[in-house]
KOLDO-407524 format. One record per residue: residue in one letter; x, y, z of N, C-alpha, C in turn. Coordinates in Angstrom, 3 decimals. Layout:
// residues N
[r A,[X,Y,Z],[X,Y,Z],[X,Y,Z]] ...
END
This chain:
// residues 115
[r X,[-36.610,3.402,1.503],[-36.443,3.068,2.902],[-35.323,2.039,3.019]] [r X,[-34.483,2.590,4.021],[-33.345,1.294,4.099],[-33.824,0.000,4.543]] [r X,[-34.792,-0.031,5.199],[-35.177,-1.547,5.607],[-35.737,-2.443,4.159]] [r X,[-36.173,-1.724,3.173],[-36.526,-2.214,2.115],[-35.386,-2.663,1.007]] [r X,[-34.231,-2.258,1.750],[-33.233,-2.848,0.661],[-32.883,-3.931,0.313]] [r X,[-32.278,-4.893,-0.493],[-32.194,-6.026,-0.258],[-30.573,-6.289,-0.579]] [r X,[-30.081,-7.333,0.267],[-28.981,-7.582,0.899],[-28.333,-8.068,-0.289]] [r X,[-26.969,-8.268,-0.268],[-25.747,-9.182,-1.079],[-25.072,-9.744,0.079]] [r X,[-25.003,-10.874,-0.298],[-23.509,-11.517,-0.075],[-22.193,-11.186,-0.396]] [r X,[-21.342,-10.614,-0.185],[-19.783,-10.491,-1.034],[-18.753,-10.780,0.060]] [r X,[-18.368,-11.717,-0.586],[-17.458,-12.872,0.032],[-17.775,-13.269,1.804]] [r X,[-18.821,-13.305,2.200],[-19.423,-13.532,3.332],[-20.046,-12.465,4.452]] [r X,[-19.890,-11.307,3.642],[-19.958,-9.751,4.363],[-21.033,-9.568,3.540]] [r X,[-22.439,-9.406,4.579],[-23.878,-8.668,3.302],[-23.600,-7.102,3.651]] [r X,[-24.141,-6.709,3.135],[-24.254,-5.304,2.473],[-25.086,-4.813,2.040]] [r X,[-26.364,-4.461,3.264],[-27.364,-3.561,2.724],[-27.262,-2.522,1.710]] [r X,[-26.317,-1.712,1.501],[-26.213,-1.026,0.609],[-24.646,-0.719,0.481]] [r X,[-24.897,-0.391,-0.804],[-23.369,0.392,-1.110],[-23.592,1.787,-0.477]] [r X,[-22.015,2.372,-0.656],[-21.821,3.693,0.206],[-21.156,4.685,-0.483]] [r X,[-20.972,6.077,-0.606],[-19.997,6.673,-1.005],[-18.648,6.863,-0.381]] [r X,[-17.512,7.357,-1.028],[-16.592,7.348,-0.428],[-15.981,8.491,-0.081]] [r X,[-15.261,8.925,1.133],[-14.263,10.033,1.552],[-13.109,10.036,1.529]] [r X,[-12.493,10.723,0.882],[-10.843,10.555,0.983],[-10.153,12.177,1.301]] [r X,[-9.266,12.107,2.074],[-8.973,13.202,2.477],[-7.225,13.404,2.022]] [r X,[-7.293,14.819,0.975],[-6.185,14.893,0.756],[-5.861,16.692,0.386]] [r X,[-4.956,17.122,-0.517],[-4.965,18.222,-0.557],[-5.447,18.867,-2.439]] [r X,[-5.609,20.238,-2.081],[-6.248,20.656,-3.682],[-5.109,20.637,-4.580]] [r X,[-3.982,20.545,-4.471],[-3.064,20.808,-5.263],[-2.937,19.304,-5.665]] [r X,[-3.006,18.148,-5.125],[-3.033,16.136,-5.677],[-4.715,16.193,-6.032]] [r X,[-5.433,17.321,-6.464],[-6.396,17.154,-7.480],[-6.444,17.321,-8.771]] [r X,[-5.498,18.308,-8.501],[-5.473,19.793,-9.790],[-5.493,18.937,-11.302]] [r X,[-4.721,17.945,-11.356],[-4.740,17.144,-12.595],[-5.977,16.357,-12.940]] [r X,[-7.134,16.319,-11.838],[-8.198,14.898,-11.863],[-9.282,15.695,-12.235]] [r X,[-9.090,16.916,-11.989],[-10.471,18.035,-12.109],[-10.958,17.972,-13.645]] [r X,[-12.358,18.937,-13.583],[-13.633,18.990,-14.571],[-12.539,19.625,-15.954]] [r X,[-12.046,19.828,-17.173],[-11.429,20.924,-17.582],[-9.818,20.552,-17.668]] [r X,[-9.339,19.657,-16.647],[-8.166,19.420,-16.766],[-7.793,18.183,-17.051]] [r X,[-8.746,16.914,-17.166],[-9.028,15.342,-17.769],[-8.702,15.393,-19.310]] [r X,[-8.158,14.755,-19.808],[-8.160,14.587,-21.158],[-9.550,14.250,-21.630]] [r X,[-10.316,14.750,-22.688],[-11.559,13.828,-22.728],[-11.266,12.451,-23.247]] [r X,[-12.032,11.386,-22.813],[-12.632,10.140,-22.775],[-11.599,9.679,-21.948]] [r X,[-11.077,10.026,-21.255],[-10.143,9.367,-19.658],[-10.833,9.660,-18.776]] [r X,[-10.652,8.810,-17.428],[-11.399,9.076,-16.226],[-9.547,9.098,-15.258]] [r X,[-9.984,9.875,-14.219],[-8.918,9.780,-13.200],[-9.379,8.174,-12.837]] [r X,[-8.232,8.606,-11.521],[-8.290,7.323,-10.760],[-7.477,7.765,-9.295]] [r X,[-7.874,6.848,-8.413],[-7.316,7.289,-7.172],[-6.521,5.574,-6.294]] [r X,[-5.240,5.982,-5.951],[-5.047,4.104,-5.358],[-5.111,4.148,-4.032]] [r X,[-5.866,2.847,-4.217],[-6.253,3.122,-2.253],[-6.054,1.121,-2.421]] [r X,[-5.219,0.892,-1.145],[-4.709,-0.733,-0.574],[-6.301,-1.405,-0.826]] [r X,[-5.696,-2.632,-1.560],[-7.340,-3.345,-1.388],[-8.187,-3.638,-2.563]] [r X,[-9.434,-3.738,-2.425],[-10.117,-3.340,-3.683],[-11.530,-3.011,-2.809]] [r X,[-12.006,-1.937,-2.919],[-13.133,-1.453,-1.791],[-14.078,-2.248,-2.241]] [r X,[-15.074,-2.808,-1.303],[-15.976,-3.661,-1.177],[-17.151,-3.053,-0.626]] [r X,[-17.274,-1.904,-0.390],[-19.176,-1.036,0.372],[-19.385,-0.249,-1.028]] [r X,[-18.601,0.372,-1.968],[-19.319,1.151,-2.706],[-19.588,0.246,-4.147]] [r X,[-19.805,1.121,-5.222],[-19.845,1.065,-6.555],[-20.354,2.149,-7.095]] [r X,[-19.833,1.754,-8.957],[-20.290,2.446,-10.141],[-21.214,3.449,-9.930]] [r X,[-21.450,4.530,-10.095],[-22.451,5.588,-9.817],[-22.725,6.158,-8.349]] [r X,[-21.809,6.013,-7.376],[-21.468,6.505,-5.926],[-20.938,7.548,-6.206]] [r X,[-20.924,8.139,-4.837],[-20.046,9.725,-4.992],[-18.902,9.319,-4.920]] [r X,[-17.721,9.923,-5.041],[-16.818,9.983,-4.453],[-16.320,11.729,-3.996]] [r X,[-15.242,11.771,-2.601],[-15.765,12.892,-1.994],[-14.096,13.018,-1.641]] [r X,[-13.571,14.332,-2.153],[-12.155,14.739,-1.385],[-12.378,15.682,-0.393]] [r X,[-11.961,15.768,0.812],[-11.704,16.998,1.000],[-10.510,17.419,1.925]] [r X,[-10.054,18.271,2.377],[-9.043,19.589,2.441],[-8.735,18.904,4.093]] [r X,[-9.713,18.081,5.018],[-9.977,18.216,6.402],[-10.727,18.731,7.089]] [r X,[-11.180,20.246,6.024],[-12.308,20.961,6.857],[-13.238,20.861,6.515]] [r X,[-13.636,20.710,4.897],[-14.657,20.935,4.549],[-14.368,19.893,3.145]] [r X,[-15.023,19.918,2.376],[-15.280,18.449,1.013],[-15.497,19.862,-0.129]] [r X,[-14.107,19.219,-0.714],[-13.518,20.465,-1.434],[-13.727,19.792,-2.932]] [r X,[-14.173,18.745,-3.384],[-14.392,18.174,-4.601],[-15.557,16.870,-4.759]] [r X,[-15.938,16.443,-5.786],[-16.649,15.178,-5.700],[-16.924,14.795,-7.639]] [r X,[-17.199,13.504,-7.169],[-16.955,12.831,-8.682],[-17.666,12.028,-8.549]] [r X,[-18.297,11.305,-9.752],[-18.860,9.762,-9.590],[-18.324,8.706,-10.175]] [r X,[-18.069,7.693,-8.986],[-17.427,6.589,-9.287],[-17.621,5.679,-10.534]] [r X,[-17.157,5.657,-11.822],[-17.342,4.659,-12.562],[-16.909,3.113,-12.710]] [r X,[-15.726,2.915,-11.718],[-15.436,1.429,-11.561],[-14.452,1.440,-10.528]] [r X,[-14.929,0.264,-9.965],[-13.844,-0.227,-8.747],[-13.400,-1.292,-9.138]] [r X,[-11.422,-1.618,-8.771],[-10.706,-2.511,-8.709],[-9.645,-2.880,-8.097]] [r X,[-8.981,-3.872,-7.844],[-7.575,-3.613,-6.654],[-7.357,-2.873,-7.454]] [r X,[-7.057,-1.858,-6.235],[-5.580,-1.093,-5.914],[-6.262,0.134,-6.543]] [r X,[-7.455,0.865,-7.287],[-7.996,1.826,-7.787],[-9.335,2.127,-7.893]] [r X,[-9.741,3.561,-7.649],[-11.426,4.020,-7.929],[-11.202,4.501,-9.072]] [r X,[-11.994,4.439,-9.869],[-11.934,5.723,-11.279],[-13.080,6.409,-11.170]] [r X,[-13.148,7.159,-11.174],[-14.070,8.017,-11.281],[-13.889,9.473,-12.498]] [r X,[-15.490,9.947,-12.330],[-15.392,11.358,-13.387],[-14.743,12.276,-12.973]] [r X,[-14.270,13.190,-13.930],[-13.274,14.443,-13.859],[-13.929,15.281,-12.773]] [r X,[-13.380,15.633,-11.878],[-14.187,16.315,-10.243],[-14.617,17.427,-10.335]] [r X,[-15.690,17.615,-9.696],[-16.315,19.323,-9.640],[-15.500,19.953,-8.623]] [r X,[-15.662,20.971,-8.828],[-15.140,21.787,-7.389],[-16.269,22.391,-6.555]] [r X,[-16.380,21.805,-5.400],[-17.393,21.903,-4.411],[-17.173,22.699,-3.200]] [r X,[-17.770,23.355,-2.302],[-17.530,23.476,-0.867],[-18.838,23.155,-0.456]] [r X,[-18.402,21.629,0.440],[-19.661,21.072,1.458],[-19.353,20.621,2.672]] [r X,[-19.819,20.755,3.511],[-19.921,19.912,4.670],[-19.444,18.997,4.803]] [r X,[-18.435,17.974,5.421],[-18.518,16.623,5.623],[-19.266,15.862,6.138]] [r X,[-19.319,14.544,5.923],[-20.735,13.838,6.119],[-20.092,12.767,7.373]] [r X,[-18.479,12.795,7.438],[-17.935,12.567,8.958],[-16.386,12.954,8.870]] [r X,[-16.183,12.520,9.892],[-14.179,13.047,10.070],[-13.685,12.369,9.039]] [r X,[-12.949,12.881,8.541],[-12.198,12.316,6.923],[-11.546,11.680,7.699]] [r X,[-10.779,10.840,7.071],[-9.583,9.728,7.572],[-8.113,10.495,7.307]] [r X,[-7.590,10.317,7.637],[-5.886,10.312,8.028],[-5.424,10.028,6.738]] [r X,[-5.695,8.621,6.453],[-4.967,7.740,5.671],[-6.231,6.905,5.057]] [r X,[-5.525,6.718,3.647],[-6.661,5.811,3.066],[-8.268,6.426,2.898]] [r X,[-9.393,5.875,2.810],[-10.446,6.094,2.500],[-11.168,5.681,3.189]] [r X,[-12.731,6.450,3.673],[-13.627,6.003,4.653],[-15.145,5.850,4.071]] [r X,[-15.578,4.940,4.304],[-16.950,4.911,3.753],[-17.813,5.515,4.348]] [r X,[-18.916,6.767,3.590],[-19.713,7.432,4.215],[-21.007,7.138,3.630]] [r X,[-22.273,6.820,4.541],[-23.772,7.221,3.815],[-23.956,8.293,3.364]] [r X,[-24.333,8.130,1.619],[-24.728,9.534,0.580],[-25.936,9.507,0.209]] [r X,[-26.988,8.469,0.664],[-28.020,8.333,0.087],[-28.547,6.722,0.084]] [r X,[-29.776,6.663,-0.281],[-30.628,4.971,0.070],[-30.473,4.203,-1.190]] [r X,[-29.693,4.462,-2.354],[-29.482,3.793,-3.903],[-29.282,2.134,-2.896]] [r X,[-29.767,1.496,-2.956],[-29.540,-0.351,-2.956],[-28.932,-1.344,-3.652]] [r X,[-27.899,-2.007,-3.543],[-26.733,-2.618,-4.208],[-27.636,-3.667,-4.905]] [r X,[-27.650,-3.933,-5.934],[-28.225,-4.433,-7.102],[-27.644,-5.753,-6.648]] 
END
């Protein structure tokens, strides 16, 4: 239950929970990050301004096309200026809201509670 979560502080912003992330781009700026095409023991990575502050380690992360969420991975570490995450499945799902333009949008994937 989300009311049962318990809060963080990070840098004066609490945060009932972490979130997964959406990024909207095309299949061809995947083709190298995918399941099969990773070197093994490398993780991709994706650069986004900043250093994201709603998700973490074991979140989804979610590409898709505009229409539909054409890939997904799980996040293994966040830092300025990069997500890394696992080599991506190839998916067709639903979006969970309007992808963004630009940059990355935080979406609810589930009730996991920021440790």
């Amino acid at each position: 239950d989300r009311a049962l979560c318990r809060v963080r502080s990070l840098r004066g912003v609490v945060l009932p929970m972490s979130r997964d992330v959406l990024i909207q781009t095309t299949r061809d700026a995947l083709a190298h990050k995918m399941k099969g095409e990773v070197t093994p023991g490398h993780l991709p990575f994706w650069r986004v301004s900043g250093t994201p502050r709603q998700t973490e380690a074991g979140r989804s992360i979610l590409f898709s096309d505009g229409d539909r969420v054409i890939a997904r991975g799980v996040i293994g570490e966040v830092e300025e200026g990069r997500i890394w995450f696992s080599p991506l499945e190839d998916v067709d799902e639903e979006l969970p809201a309007d992808p963004p333009s630009r940059g990355f949008k935080y979406v609810d994937g589930g009730d996991r509670c920021v440790a």
